[in-house]
C-alpha positions in Angstrom: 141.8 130.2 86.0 138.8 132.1 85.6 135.4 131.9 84.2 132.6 130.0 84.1 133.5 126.3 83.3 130.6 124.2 83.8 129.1 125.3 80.1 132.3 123.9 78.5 133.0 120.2 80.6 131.2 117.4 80.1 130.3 115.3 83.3 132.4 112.3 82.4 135.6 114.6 82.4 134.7 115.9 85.5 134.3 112.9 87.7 137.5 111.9 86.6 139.6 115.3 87.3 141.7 115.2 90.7 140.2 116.8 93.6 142.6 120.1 93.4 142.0 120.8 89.3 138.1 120.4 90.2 138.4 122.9 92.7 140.2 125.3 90.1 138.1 124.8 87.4 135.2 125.5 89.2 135.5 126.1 92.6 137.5 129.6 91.7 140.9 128.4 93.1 144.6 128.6 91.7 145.6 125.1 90.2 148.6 123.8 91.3 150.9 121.0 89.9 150.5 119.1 87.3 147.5 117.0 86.3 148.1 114.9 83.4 147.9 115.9 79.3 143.8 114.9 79.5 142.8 117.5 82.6 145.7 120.2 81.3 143.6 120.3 77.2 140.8 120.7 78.9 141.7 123.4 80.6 143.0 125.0 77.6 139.8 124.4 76.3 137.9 126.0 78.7 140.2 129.0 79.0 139.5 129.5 75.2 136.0 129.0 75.7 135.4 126.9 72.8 131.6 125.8 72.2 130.2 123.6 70.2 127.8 124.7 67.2 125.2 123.2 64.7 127.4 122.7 61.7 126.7 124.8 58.5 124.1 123.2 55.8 126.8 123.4 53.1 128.8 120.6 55.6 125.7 118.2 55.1 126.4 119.0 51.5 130.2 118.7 51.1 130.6 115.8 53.8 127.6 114.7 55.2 130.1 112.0 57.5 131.3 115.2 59.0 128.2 116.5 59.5 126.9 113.9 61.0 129.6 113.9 64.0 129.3 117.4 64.1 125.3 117.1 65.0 125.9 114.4 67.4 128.4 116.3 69.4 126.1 119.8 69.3 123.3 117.5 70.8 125.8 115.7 73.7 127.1 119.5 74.5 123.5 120.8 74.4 122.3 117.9 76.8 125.0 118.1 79.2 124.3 122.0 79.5 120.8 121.5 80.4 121.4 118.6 82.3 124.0 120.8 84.5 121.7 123.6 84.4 118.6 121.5 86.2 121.0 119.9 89.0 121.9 123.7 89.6 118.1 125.0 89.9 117.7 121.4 91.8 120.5 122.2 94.4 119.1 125.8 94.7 115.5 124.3 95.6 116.9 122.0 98.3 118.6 124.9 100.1 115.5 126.8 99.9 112.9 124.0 99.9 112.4 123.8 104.2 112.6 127.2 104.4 109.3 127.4 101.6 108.0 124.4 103.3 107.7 126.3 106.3 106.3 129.1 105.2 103.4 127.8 103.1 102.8 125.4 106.5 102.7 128.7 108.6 100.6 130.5 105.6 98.2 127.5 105.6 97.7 126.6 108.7 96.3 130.2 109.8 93.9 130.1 106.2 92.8 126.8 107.7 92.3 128.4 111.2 90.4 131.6 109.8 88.1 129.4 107.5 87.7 126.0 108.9 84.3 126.7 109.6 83.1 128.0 106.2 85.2 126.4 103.6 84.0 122.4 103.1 86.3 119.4 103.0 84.0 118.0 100.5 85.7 119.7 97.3 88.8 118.6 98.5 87.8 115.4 98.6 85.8 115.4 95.2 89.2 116.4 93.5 91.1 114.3 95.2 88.9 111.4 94.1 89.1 112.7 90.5 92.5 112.7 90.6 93.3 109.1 91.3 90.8 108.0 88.7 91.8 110.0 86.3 95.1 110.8 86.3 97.0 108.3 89.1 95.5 105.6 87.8 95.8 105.6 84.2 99.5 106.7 84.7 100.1 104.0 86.7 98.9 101.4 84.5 100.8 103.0 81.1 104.0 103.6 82.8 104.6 100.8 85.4 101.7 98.4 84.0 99.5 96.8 86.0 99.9 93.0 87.7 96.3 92.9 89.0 94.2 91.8 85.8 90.7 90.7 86.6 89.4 91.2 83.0 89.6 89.6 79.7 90.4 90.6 76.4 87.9 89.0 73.6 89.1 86.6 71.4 92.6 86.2 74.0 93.0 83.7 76.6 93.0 85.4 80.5 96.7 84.7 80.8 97.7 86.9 77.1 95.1 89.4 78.0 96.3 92.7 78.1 100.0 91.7 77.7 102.4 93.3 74.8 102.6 96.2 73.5 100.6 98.8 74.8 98.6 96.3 76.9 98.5 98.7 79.7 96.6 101.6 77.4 94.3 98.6 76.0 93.4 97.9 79.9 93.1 101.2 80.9 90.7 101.8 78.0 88.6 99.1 79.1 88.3 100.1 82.6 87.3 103.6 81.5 84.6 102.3 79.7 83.6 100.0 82.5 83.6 102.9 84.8 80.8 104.5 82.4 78.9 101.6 81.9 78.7 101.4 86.1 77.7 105.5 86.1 75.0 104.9 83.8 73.6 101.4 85.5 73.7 103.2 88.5 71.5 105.8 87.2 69.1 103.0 86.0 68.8 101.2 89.3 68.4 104.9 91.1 65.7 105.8 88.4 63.4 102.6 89.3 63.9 102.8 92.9 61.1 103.5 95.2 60.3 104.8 98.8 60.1 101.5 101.6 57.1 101.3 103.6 58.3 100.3 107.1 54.7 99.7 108.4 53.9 96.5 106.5 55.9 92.7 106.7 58.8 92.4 103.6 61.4 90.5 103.4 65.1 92.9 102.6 67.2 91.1 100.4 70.8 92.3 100.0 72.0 91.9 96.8 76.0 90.5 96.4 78.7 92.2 94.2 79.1 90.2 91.9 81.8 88.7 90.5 82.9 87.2 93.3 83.5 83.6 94.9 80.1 84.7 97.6 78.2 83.9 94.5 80.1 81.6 92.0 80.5 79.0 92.9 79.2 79.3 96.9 76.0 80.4 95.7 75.3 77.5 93.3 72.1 78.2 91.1 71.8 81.4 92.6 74.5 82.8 91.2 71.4 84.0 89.6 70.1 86.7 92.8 67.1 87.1 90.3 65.9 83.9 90.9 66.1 84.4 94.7 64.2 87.3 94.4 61.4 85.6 92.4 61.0 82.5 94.6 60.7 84.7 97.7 58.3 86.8 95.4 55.8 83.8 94.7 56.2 82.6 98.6 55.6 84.9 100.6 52.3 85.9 102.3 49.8 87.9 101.1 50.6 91.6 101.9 53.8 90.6 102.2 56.7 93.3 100.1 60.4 92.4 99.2 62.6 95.2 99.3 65.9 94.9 97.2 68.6 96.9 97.9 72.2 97.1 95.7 75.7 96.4 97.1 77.3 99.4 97.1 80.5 98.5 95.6 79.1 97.2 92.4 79.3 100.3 90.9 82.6 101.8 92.2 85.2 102.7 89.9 87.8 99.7 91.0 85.0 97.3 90.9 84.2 95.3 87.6 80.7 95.3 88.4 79.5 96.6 85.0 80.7 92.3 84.4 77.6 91.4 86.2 74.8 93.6 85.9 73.1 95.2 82.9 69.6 97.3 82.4 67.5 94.2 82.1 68.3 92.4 85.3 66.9 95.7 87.0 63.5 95.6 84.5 62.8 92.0 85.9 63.1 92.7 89.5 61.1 95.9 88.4 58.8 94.1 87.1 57.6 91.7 89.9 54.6 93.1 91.5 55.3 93.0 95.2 59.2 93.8 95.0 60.9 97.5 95.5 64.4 98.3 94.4 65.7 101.1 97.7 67.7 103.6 97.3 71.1 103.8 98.8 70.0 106.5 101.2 67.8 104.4 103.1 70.3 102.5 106.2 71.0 98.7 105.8 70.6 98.7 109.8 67.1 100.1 109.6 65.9 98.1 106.9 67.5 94.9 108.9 65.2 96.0 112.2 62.0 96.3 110.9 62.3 93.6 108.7 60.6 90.0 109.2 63.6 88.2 107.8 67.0 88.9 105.7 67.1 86.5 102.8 71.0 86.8 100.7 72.8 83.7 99.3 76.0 83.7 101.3 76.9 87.2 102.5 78.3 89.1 105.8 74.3 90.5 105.9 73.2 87.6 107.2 75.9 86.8 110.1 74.9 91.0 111.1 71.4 90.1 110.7 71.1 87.1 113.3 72.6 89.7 115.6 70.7 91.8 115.4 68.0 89.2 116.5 66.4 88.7 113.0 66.0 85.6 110.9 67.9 84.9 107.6 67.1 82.9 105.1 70.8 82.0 103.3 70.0 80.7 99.6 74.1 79.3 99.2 76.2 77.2 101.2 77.4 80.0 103.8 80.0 79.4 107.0 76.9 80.0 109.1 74.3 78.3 107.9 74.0 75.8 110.9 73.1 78.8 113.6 70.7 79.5 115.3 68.2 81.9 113.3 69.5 80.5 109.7 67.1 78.8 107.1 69.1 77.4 104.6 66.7 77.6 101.6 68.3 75.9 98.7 64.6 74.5 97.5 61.2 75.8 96.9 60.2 73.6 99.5 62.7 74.7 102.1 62.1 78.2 101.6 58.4 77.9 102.1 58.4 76.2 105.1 60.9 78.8 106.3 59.0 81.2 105.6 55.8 79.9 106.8 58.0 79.2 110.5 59.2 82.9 110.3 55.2 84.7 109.2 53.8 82.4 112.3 56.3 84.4 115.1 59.6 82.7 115.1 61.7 84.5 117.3 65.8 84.1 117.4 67.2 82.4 120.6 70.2 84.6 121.6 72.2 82.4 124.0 72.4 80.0 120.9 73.5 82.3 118.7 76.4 83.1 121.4 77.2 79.4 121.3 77.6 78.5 118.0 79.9 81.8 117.4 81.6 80.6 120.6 82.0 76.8 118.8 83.6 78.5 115.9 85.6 80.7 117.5 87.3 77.2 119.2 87.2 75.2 115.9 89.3 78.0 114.2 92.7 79.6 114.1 93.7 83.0 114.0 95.3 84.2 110.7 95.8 86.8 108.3 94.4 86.1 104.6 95.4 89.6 103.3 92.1 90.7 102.1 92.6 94.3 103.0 91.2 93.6 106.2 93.9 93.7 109.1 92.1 92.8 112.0 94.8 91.4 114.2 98.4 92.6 113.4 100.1 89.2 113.0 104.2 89.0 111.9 104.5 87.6 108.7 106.3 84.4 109.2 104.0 83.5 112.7 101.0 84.1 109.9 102.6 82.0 107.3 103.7 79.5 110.7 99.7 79.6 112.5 98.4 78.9 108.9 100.5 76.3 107.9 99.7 74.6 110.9 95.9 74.9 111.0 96.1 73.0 107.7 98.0 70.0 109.1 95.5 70.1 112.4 92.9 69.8 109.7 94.0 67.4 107.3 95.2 65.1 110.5 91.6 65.3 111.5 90.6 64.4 108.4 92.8 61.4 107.9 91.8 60.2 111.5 88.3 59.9 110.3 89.2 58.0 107.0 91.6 55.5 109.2 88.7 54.9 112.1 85.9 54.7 108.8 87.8 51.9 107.3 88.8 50.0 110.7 85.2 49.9 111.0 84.9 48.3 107.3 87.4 45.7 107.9 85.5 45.0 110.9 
């Protein structure tokens, strides 16, 4: 048998053809024996070449039943050719595919060698970055959806929000206008940003990303940061500047940021007379050294700032609020005589700082919270085992102090 036989047999035959009449049909071999009435038509089939063809209109006319069948076979025949045709290209590409690998990897690597030191890695970058916002993202979200939903649809509760049909397009949508609500707030906080003065006394305050549990509900009233800013605003000496600096990530694309921020909260800090919004150019470290204190509500600023041998003034109910070098300020009171202590030379005691990070370092167990952060590489079942474990050390404590509290009442 000869000719080309792959235009004419449909996959589903194939597979089920004996071994020798596949080799025959399209392998170019003599067929030998006999292979049943289904393998032997089809061969007759294919050695007539018969193809299937769109049926005349005056079929649709005459016997439209017909025509019908007719149509549905032309588009199986049609799809089966193209289908065969693509595994062939594919099949072609995989014998040739390490050898092209190779050579582009040999063709590159010299282009990289010749211009490594003139060509930037920035662009690269930038279009990389423009690509996963763009395009990964998005795709991701309409094809495959999307599990992670921080937002809320109006007028829908947060667990219908963005469920349904196209509910992946409606939350991709609303992050694309999120992301240019945080381009254009970012270019209102940069436009009312001034240059520090590092020769006179201010207080840096770094501002928290908000949403985020740092802030609601650890921060209590001061979820707020604006009011932080004020009170520190009215209290602090004469001469005195506070110098406000963003979190970076409230205006990335992943972040929902835009959530918490808008035009006027920038105006008010604006407006107070002795406060300075800083650019993102200006170090965090530098403005942390020549500082007289570090005032936040509960973030990882203040645990760098003590140190870094400076005091902090923590407005929320933070994890280090009893060391060494922390004022917790949750009053007007409190914060004024903190910062009245801190304007007459107070100075952070080192070794004490040492100790209480050494007391918490023994009051605590080592585990993996899966925040992206991977300190310690810690198997999953001795994570799920040290935290399970940690909770009953805990809660025994706990119930130790409630049985010894009411021995003393019935005492």
């Amino acid at each position: 048998m000869r000719g080309d036989y792959r235009e004419a047999v449909p996959d589903y035959l194939v597979q089920q053809m004996p071994g020798a009449l596949r080799s025959a049909l399209f392998g170019g071999t003599s067929a030998a024996g006999d292979f049943g009435l289904l393998p032997q038509a089809v061969a007759a089939a294919v050695a007539r070449g018969t193809t299937v063809r769109f049926p005349a209109p005056s079929m649709f006319v005459s016997n439209p039943r017909r025509a019908r069948k007719h149509v549905a076979r032309f588009v199986t025949d049609r799809f089966h050719r193209y289908r065969r045709t693509l595994r062939s290209l594919r099949g072609s590409l995989r014998k040739t595919s390490k050898y092209a690998a190779r050579r582009v990897e040999l063709t590159w690597s010299r282009v990289e060698l010749t211009l490594s030191t003139r060509v930037p890695k920035r662009g690269a970058r930038h279009v990389q970055r423009l690509y996963r916002r763009y395009v990964r993202m998005p795709l991701r979200g309409l094809i495959a959806g999307d599990t992670n939903r921080p937002l809320k649809e109006p007028d829908r509760p947060m667990e219908e929000s963005f469920r349904g049909r196209f509910g992946g397009l409606r939350l991709q949508v609303m992050r694309m206008e999120g992301n240019r609500r945080k381009q254009e707030l970012l270019r209102q906080y940069h436009a009312r940003c001034g240059t520090p003065d590092f020769t006179v006394p201010y207080i840096f305050v770094a501002l928290h990303y908000q949403p985020e549990q740092t802030t609601s509900p650890t921060g209590s009233v001061f979820v707020d940061q604006n009011l932080m800013v004020e009170m520190l605003a009215r209290l602090v000496p004469q001469g005195w500047r506070i110098y406000v600096k963003e979190h970076p990530f409230q205006f990335f694309p992943n972040s929902i940021g835009e959530r918490s921020r808008t035009i006027e909260f920038y105006d008010d800090l604006e407006a107070l007379p002795n406060v300075t919004l800083v650019p993102w150019s200006v170090s965090p470290f530098k403005l942390i050294d020549d500082a007289q204190a570090v005032a936040t509500v509960c973030g990882t600023t203040g645990i760098e700032t003590i140190m870094r041998g400076k005091p902090v003034l923590a407005f929320g109910y933070a994890w280090y609020r009893g060391c060494e070098g922390v004022f917790y300020t949750p009053s007007v009171a409190a914060c004024r005589g903190a910062i009245a202590t801190i304007s007459n030379g107070y100075t952070v005691d080192e070794r004490k700082v040492r100790l209480y990070l050494k007391a918490v370092e023994q009051s605590c167990f080592r585990a993996d919270l899966d925040f992206g952060v991977h300190i310690e590489p810690i198997a999953h079942d001795e994570n799920v085992a040290r935290i399970a474990g940690g909770i009953r050390h805990i809660y025994g404590q706990a119930m130790d102090r409630v049985g010894a509290f009411t021995g003393k009442l019935d005492s």
